[in-house]
C-alpha positions, 0 to 999 in steps of 0.5 A, spaced: 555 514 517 553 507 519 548 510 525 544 513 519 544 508 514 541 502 520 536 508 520 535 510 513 533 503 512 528 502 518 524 508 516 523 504 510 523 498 511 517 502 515 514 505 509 514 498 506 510 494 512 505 501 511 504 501 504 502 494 504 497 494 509 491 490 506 486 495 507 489 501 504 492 496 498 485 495 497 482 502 498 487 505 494 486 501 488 479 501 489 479 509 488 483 508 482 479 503 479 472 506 480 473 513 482 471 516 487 467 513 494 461 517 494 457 520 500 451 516 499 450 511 507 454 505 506 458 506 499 464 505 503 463 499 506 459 497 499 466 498 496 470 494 500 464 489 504 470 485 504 474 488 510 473 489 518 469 496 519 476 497 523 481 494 517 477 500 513 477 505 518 484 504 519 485 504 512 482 511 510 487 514 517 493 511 514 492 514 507 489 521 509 496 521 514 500 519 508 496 524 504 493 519 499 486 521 499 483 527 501 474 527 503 471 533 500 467 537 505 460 537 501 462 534 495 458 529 492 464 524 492 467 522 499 474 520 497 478 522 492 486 520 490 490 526 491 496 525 486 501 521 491 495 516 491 494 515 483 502 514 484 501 510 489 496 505 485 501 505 480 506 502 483 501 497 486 499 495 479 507 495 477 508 490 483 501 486 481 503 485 474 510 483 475 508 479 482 503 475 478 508 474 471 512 470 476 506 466 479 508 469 485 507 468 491 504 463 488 500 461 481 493 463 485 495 469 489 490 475 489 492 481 488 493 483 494 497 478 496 502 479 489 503 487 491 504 485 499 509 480 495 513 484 491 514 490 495 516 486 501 520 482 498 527 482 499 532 482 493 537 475 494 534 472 500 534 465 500 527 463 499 528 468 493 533 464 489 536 470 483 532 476 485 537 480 486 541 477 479 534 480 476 532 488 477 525 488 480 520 493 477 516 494 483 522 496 487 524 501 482 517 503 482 516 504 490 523 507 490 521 512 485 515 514 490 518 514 496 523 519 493 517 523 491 513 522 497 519 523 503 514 524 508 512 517 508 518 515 511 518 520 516 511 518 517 509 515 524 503 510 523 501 509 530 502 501 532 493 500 534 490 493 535 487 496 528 495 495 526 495 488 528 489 486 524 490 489 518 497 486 518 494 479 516 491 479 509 484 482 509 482 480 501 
């Protein structure tokens, strides 16, 4: 019982470090917010200008292994959220929003840096003084789409020197 609880709380605390990737925050809430990346040359770079063309390429393979986008073969639009994504966007509108009632991390925070915040937070820590007094939606929202969304628990995002980049903030 105890051997799988360590490992339970492993995958997860995977999951999390993946989900709040910078880049793949911003393409899923992108997409979200203006629909669907178009095939025309220079529409994804176009749409996120702002990330490294490895920060975006590692982006758009990490949702397509978490199945949080899918391309359409001649369709006139490139990337489309598959139902997991919108969910996802979801959840990092949950986090932002509280996240940013809470001026946190800090009152001038972006909206990368509140969702990254919120999820990765850990509730009752020292340098998150009544957090665990407090329920955290954004943890609901996340474990509410991570017991819809199993398989991204079990998903092995390769470790790529794109990984490391994109551990740091890219918005």
């Amino acid at each position: 019982m105890t051997a799988s609880r360590p490992s339970s709380l492993l995958r997860e605390c995977r999951a999390i470090r993946t989900l709040t990737l910078p880049g793949l925050i911003r393409l899923v809430t992108e997409i979200d917010d203006n629909g669907p990346i178009s095939r025309q040359r220079g529409s994804l770079q176009g749409a996120l200008g702002d990330l490294t063309t490895g920060q975006l390429r590692h982006a758009i393979d990490t949702a397509r292994d978490l199945g949080l986008i899918h391309a359409r073969g001649h369709a006139l639009a490139r990337y489309q959220l598959t139902t997991s994504g919108k969910d996802l966007a979801e959840v990092y509108d949950t986090a932002a929003r509280w996240a940013r009632t809470r001026q946190l991390p800090s009152r001038t925070s972006d909206f990368v840096a509140r969702v990254q915040h919120a999820l990765q937070m850990q509730d009752g820590g020292p340098e998150h003084p009544g957090a665990a007094s407090e329920p955290s939606a954004p943890h609901e929202a996340l474990s509410d789409w991570l017991k819809a969304n199993p398989h991204a628990l079990r998903q092995d995002v390769a470790y790529s020197s794109h990984a490391a980049q994109e551990s740091g903030r890219a918005a």
